[in-house]
C-alpha positions, 0 to 999 in steps of 0.5 A: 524857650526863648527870653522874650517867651519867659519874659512874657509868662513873668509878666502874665504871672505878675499881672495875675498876681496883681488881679487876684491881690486886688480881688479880681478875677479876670478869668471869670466871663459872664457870657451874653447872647447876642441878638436884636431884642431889647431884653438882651440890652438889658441883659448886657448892661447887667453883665457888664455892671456885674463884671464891672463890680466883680473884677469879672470880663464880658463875653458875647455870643452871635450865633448866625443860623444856618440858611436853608438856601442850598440851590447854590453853593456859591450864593449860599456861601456868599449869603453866608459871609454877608451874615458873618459881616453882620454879626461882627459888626453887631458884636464890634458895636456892643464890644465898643460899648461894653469897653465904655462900661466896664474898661474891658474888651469883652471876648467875642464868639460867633458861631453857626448852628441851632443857638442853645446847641451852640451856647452848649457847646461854648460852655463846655470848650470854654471853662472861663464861662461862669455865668450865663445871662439872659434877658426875659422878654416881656410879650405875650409870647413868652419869655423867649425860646432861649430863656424858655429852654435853658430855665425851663428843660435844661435848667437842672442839667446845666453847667454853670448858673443862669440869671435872668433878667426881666427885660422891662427893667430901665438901665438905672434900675439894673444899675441900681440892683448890681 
């Protein structure tokens, strides 16, 4: 091992030291699914307040859904780097915001695949992830095929806990309830 390597791990085992002393703990990821709803602005301003006043970090999951394009293989495959664009560009945005809130960059994760298969997956690869939150929509149509899912069916099998939030609240008010 080199000096520079053991003087790096000094450091990391100080700046931990200092987190735990100050109650922090910087390991601890309150993970948010990423899509357009309204709920999960919500959704990630409780996150970030909840991250914020527990010395806790952000994560962000963008899970892009497979495309049933298969005619192709180039177009599919081009089809395919244009949805992964897009989801970083969503994910830097937020990222930016969560920064502003919390003074942390937020850990990022894009996946493909079918979203609660890939939420499970994360879960289980990535200990850090204490906490799932979701927000509830608030249509006719329900709560929102993910939130539906995990509180519903898997809601006693699940790894870690879930907080819904119902997504008609304003930003002050979940800043008032965290």
């Amino acid at each position: 091992m080199s000096g520079t390597d053991t003087q790096t791990e000094v450091a990391s085992e100080k700046i931990s030291s200092a987190s735990k002393a100050a109650g922090k703990d910087d390991h601890r990821l309150f993970l948010v699914v990423v899509d357009a709803s309204e709920e999960m602005k919500v959704a990630l301003r409780f996150a970030c307040q909840r991250a914020k006043n527990t010395g806790g970090r952000v994560a962000l999951l963008y899970v892009m859904e497979p495309a049933d394009f298969q005619h192709w293989m180039a177009v599919g495959e081009k089809m395919r780097e244009e949805r992964r664009e897009e989801a970083e560009r969503i994910l830097h945005e937020l990222a930016s915001d969560v920064n502003d809130i919390t003074g942390a960059m937020p850990v990022l994760y894009v996946r493909e695949g079918k979203p609660v298969d890939e939420l499970e997956k994360l879960i289980q690869e990535e200990p850090n992830i204490r906490i799932l939150v979701l927000g509830a929509g608030t249509s006719k149509k329900g709560p929102g095929p993910l939130v539906a899912s995990l509180a519903g069916k898997f809601s006693g099998q699940f790894p870690i806990p879930i907080t819904v939030v119902p997504g008609n609240l304003t930003l002050e008010q979940v800043d008032a309830l965290t």
